[in-house]
Biopython code that builds the backbone (N, CA, C, O; Angstrom):
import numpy as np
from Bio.PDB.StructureBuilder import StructureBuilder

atoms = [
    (1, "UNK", "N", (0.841, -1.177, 0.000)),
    (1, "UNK", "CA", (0.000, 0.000, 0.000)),
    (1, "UNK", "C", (0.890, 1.245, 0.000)),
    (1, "UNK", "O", (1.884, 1.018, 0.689)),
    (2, "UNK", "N", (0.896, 2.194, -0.401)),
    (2, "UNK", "CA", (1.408, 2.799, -1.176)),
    (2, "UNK", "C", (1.187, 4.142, -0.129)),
    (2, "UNK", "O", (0.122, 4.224, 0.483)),
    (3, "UNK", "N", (2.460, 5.402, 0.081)),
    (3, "UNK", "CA", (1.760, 6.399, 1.276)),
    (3, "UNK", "C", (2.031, 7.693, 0.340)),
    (3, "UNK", "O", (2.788, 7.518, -0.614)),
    (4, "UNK", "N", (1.727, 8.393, 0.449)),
    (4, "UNK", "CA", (2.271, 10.082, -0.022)),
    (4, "UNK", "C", (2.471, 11.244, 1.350)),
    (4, "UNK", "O", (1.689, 11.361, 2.294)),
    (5, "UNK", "N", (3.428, 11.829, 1.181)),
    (5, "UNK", "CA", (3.521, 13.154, 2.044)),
    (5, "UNK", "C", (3.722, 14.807, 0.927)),
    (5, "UNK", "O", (4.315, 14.985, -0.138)),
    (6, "UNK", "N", (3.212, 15.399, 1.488)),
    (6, "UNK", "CA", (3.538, 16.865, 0.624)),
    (6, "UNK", "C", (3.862, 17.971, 1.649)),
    (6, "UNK", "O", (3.598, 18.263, 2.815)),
    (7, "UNK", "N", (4.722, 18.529, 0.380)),
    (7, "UNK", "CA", (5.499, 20.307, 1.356)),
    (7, "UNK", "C", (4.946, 20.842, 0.523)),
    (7, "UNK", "O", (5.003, 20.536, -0.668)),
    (8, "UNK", "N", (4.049, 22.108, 1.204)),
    (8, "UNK", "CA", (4.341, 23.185, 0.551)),
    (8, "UNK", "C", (4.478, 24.522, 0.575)),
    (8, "UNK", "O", (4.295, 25.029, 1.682)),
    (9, "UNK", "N", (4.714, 25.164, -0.210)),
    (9, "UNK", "CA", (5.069, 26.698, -0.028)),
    (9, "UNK", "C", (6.753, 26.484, 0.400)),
    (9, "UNK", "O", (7.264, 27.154, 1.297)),
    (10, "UNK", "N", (7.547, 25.403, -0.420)),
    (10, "UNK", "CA", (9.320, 25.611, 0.695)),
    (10, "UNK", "C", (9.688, 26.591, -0.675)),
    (10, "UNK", "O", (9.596, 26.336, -1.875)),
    (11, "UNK", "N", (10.224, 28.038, 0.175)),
    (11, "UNK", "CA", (10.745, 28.883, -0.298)),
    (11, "UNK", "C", (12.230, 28.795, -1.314)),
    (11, "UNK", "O", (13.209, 29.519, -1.132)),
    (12, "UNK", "N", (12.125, 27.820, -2.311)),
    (12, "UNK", "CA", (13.252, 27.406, -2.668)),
    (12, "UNK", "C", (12.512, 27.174, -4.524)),
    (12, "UNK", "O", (11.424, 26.709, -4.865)),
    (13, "UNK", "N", (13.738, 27.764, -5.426)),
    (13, "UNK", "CA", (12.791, 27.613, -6.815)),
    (13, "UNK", "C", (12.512, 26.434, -7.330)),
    (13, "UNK", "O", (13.354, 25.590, -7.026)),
    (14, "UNK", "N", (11.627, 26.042, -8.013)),
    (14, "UNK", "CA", (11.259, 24.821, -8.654)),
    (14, "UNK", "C", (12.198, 23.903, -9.078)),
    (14, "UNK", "O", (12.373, 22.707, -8.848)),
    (15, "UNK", "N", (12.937, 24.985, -9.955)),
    (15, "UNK", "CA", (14.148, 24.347, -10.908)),
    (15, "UNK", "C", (15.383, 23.511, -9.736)),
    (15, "UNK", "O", (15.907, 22.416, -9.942)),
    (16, "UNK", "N", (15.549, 24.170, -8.848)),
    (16, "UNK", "CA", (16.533, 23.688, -7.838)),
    (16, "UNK", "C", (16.126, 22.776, -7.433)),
    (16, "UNK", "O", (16.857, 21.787, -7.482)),
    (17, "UNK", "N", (14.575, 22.623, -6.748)),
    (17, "UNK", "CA", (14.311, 21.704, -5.736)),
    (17, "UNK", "C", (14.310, 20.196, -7.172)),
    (17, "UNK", "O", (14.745, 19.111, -6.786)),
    (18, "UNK", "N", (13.919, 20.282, -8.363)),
    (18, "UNK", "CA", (13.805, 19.294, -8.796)),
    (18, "UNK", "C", (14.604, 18.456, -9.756)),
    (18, "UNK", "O", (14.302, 17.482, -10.446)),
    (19, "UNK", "N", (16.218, 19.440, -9.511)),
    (19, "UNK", "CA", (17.251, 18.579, -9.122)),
    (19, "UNK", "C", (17.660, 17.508, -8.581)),
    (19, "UNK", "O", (18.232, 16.570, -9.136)),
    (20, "UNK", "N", (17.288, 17.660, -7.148)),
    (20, "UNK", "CA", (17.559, 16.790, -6.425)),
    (20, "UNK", "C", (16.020, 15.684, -6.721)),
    (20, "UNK", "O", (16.158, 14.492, -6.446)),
    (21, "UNK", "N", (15.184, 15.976, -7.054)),
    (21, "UNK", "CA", (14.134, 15.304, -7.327)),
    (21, "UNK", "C", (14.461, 14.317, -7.908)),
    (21, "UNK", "O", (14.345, 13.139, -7.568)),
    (22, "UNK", "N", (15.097, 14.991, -9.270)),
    (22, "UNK", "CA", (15.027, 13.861, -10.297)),
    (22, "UNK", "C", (16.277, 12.960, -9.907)),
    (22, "UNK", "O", (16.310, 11.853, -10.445)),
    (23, "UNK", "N", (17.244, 13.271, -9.094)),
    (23, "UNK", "CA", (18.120, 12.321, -8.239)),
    (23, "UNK", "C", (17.537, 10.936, -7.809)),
    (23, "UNK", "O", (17.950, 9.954, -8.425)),
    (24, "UNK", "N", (16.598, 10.754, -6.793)),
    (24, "UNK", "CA", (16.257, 10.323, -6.337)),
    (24, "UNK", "C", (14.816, 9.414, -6.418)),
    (24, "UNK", "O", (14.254, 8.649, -5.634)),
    (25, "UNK", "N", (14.566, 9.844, -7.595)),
    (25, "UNK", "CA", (13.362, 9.396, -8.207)),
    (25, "UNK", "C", (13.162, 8.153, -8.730)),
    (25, "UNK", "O", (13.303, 8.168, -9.953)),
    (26, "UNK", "N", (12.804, 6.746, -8.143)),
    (26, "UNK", "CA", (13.081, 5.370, -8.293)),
    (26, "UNK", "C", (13.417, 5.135, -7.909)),
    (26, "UNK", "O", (13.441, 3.956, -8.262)),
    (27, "UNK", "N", (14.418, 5.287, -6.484)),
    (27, "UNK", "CA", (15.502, 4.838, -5.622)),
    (27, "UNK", "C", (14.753, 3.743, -4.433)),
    (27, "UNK", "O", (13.580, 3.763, -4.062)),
    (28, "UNK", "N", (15.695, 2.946, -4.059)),
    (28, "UNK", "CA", (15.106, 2.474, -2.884)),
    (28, "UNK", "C", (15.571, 3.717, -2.025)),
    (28, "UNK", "O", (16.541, 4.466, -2.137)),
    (29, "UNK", "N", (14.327, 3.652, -0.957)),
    (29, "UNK", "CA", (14.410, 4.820, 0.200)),
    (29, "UNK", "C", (15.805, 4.759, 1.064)),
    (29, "UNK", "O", (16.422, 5.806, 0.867)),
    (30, "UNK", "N", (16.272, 4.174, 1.657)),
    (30, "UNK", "CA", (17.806, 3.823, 2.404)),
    (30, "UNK", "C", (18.675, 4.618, 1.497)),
    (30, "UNK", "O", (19.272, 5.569, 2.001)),
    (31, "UNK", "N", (18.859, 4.326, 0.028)),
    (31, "UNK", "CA", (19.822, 4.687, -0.405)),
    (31, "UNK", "C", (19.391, 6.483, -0.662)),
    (31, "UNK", "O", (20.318, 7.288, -0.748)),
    (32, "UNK", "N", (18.099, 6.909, -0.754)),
    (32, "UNK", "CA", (18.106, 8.249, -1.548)),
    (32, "UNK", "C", (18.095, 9.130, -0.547)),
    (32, "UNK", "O", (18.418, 10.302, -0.743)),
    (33, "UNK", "N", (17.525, 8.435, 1.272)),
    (33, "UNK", "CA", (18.288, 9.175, 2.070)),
    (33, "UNK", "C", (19.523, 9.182, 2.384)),
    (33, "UNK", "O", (19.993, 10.242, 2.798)),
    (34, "UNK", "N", (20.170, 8.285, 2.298)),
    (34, "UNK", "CA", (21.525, 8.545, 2.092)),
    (34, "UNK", "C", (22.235, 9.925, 1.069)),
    (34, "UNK", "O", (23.005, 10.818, 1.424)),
    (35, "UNK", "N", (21.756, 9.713, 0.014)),
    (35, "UNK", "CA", (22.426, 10.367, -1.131)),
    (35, "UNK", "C", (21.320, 12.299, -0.728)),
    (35, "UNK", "O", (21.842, 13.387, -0.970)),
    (36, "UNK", "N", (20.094, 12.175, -0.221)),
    (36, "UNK", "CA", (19.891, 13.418, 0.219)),
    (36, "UNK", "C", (20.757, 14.384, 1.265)),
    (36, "UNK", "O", (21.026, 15.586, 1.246)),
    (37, "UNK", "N", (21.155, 13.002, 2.437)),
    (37, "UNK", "CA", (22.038, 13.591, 3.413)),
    (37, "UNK", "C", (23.555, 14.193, 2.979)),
    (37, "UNK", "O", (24.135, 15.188, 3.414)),
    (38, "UNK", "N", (23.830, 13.563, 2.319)),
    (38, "UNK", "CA", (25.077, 14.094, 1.810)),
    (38, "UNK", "C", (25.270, 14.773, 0.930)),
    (38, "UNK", "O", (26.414, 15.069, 0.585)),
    (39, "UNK", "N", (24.249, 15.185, 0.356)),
    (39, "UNK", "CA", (23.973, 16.356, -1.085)),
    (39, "UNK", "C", (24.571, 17.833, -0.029)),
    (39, "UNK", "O", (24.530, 18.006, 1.189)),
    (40, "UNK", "N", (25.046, 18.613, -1.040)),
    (40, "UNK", "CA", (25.509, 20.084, -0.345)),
    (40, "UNK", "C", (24.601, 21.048, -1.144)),
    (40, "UNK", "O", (24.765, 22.267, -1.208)),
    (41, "UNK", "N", (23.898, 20.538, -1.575)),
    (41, "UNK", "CA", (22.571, 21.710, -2.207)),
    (41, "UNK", "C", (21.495, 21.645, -1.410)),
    (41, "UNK", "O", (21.078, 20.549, -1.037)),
    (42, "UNK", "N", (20.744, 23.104, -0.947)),
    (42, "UNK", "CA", (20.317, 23.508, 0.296)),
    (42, "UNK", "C", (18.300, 23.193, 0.086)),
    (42, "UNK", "O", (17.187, 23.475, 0.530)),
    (43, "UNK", "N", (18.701, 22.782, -0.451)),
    (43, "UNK", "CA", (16.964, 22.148, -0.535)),
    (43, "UNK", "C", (16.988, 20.232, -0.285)),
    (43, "UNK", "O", (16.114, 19.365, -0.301)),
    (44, "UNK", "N", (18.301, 20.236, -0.094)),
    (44, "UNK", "CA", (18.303, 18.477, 0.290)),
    (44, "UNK", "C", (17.099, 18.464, 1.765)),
    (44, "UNK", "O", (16.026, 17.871, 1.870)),
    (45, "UNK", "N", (17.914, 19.488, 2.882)),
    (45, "UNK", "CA", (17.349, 19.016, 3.809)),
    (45, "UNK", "C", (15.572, 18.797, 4.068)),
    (45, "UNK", "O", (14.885, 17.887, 4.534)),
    (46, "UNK", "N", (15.346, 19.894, 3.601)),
    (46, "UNK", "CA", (13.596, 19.783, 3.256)),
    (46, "UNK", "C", (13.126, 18.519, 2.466)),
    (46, "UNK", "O", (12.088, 17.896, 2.686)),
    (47, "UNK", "N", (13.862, 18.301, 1.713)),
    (47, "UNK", "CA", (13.609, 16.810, 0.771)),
    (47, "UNK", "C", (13.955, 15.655, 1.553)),
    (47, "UNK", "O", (13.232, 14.674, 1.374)),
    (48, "UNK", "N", (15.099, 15.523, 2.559)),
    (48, "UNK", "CA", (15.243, 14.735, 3.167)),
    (48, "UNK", "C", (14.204, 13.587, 4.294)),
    (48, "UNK", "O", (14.112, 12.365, 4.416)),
    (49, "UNK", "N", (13.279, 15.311, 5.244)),
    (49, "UNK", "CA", (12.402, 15.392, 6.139)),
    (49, "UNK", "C", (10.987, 15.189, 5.653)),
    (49, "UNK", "O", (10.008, 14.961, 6.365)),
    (50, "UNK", "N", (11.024, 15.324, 4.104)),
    (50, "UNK", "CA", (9.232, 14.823, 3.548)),
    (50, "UNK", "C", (9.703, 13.667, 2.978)),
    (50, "UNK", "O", (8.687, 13.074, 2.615)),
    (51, "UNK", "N", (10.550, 13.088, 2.725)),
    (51, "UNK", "CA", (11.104, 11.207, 2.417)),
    (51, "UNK", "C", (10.759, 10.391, 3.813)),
    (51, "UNK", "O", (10.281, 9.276, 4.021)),
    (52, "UNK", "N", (11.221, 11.459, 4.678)),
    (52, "UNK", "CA", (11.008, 10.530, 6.524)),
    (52, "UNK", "C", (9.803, 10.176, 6.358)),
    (52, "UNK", "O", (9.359, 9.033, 6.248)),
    (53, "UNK", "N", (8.870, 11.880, 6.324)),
    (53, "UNK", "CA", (7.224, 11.729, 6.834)),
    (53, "UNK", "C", (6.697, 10.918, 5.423)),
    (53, "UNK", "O", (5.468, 10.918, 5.486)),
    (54, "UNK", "N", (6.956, 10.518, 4.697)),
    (54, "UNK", "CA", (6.291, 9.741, 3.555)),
    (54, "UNK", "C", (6.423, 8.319, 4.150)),
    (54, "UNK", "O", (5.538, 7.464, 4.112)),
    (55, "UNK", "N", (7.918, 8.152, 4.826)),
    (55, "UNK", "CA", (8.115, 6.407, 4.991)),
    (55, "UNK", "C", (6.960, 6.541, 6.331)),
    (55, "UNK", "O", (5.927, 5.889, 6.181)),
    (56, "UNK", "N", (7.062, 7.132, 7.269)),
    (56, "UNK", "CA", (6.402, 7.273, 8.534)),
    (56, "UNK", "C", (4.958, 7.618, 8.436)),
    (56, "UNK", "O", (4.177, 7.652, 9.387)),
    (57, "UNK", "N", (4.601, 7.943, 6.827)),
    (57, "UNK", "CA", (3.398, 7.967, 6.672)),
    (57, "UNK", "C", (2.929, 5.893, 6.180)),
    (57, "UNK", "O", (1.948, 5.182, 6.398)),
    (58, "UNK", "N", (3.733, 5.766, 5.756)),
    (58, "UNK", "CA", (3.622, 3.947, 5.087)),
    (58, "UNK", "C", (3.368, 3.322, 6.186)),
    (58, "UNK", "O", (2.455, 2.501, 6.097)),
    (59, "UNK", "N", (4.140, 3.489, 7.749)),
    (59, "UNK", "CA", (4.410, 2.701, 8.569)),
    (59, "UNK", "C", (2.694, 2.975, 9.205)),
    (59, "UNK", "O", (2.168, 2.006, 9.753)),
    (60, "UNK", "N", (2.219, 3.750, 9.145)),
    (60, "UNK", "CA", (0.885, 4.283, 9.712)),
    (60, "UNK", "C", (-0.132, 3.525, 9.189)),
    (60, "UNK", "O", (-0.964, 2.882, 9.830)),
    (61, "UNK", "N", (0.001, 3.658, 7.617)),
    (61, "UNK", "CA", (-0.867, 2.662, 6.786)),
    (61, "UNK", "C", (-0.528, 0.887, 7.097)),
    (61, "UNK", "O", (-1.309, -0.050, 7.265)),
    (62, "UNK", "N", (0.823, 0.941, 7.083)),
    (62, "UNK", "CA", (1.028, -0.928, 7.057)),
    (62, "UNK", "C", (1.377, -0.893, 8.282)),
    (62, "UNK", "O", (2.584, -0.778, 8.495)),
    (63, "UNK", "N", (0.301, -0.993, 9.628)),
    (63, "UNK", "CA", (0.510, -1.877, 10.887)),
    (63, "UNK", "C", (1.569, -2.911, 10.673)),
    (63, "UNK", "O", (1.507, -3.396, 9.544)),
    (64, "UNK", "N", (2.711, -3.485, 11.575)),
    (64, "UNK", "CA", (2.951, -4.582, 11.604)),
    (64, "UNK", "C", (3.992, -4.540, 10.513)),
    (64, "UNK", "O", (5.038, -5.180, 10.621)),
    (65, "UNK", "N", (3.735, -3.847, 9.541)),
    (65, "UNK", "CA", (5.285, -4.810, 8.239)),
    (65, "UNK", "C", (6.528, -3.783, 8.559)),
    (65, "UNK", "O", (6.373, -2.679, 9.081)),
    (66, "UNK", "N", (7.393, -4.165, 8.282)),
    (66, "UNK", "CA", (8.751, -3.774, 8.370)),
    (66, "UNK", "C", (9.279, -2.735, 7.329)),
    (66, "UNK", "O", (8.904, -2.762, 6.156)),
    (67, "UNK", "N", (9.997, -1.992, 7.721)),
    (67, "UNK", "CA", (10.290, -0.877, 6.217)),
    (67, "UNK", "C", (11.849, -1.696, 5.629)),
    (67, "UNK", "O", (12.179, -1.664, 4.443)),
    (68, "UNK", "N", (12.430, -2.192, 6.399)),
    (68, "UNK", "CA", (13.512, -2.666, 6.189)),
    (68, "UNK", "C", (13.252, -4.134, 5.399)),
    (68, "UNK", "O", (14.098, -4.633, 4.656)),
    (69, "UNK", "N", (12.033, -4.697, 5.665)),
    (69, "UNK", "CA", (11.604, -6.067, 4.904)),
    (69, "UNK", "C", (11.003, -5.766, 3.322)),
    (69, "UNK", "O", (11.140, -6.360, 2.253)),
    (70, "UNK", "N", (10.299, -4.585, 3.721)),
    (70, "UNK", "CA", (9.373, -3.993, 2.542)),
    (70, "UNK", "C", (9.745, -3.623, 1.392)),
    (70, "UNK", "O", (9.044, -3.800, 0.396)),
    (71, "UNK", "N", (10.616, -3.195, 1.374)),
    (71, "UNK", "CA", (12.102, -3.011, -0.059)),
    (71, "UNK", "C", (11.027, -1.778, -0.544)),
    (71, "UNK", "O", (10.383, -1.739, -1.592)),
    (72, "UNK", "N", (11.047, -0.763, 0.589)),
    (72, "UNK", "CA", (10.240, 0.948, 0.184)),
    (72, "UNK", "C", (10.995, 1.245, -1.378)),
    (72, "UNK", "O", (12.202, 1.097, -1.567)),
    (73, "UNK", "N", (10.100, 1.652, -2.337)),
    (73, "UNK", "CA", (11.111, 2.449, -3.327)),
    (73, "UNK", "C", (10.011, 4.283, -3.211)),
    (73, "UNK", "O", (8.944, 4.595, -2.682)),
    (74, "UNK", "N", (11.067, 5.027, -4.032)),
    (74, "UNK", "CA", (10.669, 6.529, -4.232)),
    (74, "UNK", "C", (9.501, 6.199, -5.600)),
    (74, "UNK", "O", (9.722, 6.217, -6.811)),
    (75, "UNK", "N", (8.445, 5.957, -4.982)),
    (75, "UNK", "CA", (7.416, 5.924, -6.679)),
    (75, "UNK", "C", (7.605, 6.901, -7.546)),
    (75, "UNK", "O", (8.430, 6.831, -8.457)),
    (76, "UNK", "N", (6.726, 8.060, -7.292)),
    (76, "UNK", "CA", (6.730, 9.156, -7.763)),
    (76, "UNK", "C", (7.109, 10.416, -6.926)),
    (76, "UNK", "O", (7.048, 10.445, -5.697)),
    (77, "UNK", "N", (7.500, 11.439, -7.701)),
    (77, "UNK", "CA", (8.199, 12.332, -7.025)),
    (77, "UNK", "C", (7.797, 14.013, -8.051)),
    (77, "UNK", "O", (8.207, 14.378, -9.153)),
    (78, "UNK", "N", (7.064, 14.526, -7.285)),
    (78, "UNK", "CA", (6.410, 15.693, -8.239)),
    (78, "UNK", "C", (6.959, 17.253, -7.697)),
    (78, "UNK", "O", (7.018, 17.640, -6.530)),
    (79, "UNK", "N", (7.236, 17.807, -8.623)),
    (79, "UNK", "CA", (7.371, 19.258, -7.832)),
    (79, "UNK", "C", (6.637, 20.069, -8.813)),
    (79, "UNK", "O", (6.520, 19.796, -10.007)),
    (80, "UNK", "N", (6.197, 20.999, -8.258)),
    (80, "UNK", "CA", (5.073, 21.810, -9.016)),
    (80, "UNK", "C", (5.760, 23.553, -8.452)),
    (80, "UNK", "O", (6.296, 23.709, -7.355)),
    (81, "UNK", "N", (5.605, 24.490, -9.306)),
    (81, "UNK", "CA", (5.652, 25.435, -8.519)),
    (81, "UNK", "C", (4.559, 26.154, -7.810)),
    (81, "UNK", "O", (3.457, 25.927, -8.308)),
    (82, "UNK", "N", (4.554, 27.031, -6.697)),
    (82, "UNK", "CA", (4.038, 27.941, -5.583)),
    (82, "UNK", "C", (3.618, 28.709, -5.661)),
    (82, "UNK", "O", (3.149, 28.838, -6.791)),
    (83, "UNK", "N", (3.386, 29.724, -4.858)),
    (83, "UNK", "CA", (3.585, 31.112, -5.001)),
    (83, "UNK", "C", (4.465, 31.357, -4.945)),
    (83, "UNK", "O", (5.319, 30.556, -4.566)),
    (84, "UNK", "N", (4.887, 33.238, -5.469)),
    (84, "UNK", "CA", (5.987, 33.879, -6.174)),
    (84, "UNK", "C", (5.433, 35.359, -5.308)),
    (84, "UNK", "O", (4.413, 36.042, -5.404)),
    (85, "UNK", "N", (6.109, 35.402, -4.835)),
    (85, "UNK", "CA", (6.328, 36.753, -4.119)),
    (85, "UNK", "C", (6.889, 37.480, -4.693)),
    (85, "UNK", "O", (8.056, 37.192, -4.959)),
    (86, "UNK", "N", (6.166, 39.162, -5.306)),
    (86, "UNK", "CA", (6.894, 39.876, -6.341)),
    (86, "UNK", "C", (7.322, 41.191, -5.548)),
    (86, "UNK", "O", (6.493, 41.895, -4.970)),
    (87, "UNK", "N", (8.610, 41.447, -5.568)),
    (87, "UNK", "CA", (9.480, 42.480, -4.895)),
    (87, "UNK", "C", (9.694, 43.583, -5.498)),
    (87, "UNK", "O", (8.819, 43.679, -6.359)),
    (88, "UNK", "N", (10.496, 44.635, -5.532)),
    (88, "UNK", "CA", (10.704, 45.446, -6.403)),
    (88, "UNK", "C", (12.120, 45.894, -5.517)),
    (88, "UNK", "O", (12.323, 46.192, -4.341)),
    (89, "UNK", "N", (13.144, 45.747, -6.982)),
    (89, "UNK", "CA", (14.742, 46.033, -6.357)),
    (89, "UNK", "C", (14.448, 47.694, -7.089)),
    (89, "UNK", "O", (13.787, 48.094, -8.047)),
    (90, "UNK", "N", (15.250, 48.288, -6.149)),
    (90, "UNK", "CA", (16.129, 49.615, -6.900)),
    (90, "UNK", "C", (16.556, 49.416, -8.365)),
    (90, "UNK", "O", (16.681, 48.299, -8.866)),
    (91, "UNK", "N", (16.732, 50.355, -8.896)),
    (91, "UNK", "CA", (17.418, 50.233, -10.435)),
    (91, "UNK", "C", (17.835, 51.561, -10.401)),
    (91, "UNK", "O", (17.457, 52.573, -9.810)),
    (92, "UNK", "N", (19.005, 51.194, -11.453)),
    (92, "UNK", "CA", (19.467, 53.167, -11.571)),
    (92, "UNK", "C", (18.691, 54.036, -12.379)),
    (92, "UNK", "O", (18.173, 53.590, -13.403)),
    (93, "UNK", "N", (18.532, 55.330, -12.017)),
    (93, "UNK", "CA", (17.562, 56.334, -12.726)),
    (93, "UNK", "C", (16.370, 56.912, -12.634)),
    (93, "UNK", "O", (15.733, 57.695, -13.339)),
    (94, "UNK", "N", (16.129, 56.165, -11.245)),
    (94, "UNK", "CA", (14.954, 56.207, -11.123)),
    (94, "UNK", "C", (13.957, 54.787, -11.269)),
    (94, "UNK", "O", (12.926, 54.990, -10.627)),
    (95, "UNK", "N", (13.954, 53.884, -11.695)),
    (95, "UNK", "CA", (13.719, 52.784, -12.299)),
    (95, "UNK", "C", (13.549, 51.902, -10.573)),
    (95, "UNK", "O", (13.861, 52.243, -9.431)),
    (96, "UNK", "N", (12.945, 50.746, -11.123)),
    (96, "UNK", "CA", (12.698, 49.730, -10.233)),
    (96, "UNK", "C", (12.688, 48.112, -11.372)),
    (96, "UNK", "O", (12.150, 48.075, -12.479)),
    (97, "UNK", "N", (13.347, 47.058, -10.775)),
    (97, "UNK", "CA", (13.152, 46.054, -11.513)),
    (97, "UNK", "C", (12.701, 44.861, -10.449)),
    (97, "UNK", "O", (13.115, 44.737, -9.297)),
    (98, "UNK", "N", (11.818, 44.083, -11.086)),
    (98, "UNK", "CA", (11.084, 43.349, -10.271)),
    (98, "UNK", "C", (11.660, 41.870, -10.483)),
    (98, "UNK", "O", (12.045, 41.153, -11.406)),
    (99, "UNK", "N", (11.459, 41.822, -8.810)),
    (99, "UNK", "CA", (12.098, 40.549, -8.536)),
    (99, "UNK", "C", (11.437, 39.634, -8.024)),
    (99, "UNK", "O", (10.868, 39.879, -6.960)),
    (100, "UNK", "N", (11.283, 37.994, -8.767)),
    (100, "UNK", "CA", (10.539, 37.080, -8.005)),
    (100, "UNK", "C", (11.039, 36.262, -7.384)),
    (100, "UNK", "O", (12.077, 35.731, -7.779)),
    (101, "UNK", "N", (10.342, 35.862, -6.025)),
    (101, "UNK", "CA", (11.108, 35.333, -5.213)),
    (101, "UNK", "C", (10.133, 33.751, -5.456)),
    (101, "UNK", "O", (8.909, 33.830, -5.352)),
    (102, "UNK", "N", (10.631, 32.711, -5.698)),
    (102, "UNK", "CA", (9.703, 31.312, -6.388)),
    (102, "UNK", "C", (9.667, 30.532, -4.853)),
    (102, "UNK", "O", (10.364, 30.645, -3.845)),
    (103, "UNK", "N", (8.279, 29.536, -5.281)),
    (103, "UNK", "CA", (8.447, 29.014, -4.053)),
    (103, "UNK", "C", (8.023, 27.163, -4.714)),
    (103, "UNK", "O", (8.171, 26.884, -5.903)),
    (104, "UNK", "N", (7.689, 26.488, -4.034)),
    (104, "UNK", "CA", (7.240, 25.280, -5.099)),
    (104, "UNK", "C", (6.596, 24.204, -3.688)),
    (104, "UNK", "O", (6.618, 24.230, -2.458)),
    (105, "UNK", "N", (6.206, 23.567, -4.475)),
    (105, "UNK", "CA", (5.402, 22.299, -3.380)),
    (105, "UNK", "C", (5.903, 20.962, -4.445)),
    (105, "UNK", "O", (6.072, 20.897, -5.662)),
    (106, "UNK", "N", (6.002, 20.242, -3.634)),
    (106, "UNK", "CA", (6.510, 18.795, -3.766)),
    (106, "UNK", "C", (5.792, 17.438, -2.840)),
    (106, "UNK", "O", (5.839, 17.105, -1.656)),
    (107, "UNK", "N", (5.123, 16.886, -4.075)),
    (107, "UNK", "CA", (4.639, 15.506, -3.574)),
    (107, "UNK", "C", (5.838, 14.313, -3.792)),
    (107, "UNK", "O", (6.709, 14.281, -4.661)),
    (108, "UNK", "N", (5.610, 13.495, -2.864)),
    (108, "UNK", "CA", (6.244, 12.473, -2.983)),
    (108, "UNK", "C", (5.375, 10.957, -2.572)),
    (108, "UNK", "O", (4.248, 11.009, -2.079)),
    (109, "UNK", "N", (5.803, 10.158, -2.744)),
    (109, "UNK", "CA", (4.295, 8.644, -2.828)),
    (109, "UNK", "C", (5.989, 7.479, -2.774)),
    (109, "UNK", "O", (6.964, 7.510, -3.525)),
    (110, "UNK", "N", (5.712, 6.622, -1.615)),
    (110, "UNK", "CA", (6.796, 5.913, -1.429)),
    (110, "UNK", "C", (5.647, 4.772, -1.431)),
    (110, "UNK", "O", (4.490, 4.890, -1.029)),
    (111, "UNK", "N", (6.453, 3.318, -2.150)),
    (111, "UNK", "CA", (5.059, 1.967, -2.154)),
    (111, "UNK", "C", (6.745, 1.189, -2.260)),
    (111, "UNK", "O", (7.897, 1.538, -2.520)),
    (112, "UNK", "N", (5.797, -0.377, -1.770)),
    (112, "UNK", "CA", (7.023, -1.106, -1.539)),
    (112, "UNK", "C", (7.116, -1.533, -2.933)),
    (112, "UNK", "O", (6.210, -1.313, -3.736)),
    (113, "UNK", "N", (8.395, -2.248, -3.284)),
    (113, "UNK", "CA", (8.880, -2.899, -4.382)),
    (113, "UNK", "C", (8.176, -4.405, -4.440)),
    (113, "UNK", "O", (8.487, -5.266, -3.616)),
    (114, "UNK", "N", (7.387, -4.597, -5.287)),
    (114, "UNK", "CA", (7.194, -5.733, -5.878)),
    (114, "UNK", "C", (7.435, -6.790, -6.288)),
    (114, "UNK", "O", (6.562, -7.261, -7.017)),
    (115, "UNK", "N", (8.789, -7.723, -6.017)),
    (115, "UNK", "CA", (9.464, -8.904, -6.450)),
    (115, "UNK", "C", (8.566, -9.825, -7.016)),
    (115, "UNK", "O", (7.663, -10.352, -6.366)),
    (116, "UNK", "N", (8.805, -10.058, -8.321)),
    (116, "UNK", "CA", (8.319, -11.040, -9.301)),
    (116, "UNK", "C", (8.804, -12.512, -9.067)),
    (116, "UNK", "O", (9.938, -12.937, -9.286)),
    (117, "UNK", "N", (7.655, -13.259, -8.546)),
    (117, "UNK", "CA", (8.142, -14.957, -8.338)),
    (117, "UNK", "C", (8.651, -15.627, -9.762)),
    (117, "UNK", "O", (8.239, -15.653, -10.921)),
    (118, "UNK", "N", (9.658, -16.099, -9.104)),
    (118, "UNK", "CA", (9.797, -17.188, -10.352)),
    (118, "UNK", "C", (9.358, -18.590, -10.251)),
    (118, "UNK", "O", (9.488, -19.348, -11.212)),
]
sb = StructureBuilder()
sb.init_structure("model")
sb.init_model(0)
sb.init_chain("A")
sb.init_seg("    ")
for serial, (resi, resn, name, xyz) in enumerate(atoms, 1):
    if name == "N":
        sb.init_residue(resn, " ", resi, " ")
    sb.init_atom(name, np.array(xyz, "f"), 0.0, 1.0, " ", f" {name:<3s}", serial, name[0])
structure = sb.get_structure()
């Protein structure tokens, strides 16, 4: 059975956060927290903490089974953008140039891996 968790509104642009997205996208869970924790790009940690609440959302749904037995993989992994907070910088001359500040929401859906009998 299959869980989802979502962020949203993390003040970080689309394009960045789904970097690391597309990293991690198919992974078994063990390894893509691994590879989140050790990423040095600053939207890992937020990605890290909605991978937790997604597995900790599974463990809620599956009473009783094991995450470590379950062979969790990253199903799907969506980032959408937010709201955009529009600023206005100084410019010379009189002038103003407008600045958006992006924000994005990200679903994620963790289901166990399926092993095919032979």
């Amino acid at each position: 059975m299959e869980a989802t968790a979502r962020l949203r509104n993390q003040p970080t642009s689309p394009r960045k956060m789904r970097l690391l997205a597309d990293l991690i996208r198919g992974m078994e869970v063990e390894k893509a927290l691994n590879v989140l924790k050790f990423n040095t790009k600053h939207p890992s940690v937020p990605l890290e903490k909605l991978l937790l609440s997604a597995i900790d959302n599974w463990k809620q749904k599956n009473e009783g089974a094991d995450v470590a037995t379950a062979n969790l993989v990253v199903k799907t992994i969506m980032v959408d953008g937010g709201r955009m907070l529009k600023r206005m910088l100084p410019a010379p001359q009189g002038r103003a140039y407008r600045q958006r500040k992006r924000s994005n929401h990200v679903t994620i859906t963790v289901d166990s891996k399926v092993v095919a009998a032979k």
